[in-house]
N, C-alpha and C positions, 0 to 999 in steps of 0.2 A: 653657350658651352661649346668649345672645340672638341671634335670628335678626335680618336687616337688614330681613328682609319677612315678611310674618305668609302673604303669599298672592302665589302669580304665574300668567297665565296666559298659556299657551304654545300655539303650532303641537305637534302631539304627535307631539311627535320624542322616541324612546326615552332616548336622552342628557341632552338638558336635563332632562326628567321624574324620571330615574334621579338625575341630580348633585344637583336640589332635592330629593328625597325622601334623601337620604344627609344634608342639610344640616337635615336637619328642617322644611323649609319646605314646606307644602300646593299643591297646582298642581289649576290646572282648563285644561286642554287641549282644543285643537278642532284636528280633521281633517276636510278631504273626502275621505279613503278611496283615496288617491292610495300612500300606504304601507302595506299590510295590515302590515307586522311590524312596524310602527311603533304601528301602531292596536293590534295585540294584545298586544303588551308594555305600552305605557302605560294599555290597560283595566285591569292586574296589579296597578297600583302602590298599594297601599291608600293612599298621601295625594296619589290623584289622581284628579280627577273627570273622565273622558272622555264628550268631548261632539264630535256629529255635525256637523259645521259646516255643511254642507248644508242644514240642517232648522234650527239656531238659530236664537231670536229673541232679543231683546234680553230679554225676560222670561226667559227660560230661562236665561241667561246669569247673570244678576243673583240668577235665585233659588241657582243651582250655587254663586257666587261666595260667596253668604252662608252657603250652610250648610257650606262650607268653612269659613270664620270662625268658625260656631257648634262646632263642632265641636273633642273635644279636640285638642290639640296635638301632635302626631307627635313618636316618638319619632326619636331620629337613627340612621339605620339601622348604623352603623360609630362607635362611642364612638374620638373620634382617641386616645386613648391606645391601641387597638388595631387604628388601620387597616394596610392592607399599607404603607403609604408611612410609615408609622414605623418596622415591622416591617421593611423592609426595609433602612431606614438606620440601626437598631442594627446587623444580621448585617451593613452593608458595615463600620461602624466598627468591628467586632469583628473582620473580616477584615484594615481597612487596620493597625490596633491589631498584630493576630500578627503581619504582614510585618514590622514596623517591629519587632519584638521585646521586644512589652510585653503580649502576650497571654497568655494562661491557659500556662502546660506552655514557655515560653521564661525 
């Protein structure tokens, strides 16, 4: 799968962090420490660089951002032929399948 961005950099909010790192795409995140379980989750994400917004500089910024780039390429954390949201809509069409009486044992 090509990713649409090679890099994003986000407020480190657990969610956005979590969806890009499922999407295979690298994040470098800044917080002022306003979310502790936001901060401690997104320090987790192996393709996400957590940075103290506080203390940022532009150079700091800049060096995170590159060596995010440098760096290989994450895999995708959930291969969609196995995520839940397919797994879950075979077992509903294998459900709606039985009602209708074309399932297995009808």
């Amino acid at each position: 799968m090509d990713a649409v961005s090679n890099l994003a950099v986000t407020k480190a909010n657990r969610t956005a962090v979590r969806e890009l790192a499922a999407l295979g795409i690298r994040s470098v995140s800044t917080s002022r420490g306003s979310n502790p379980i936001d901060d401690a989750v997104v320090e987790r994400i192996p393709t996400n660089v957590a940075l103290d917004a506080r203390t940022l500089s532009v150079k700091a910024l800049a060096a995170a951002m590159s060596d995010a780039l440098e760096s290989p390429p994450p895999e995708i954390a959930t291969p969609p032929e196995r995520s839940p949201a397919l797994r879950a809509a075979q077992r509903l069409v294998y459900h709606l399948d039985r009602a209708q009486g074309g399932g297995p044992g009808n």
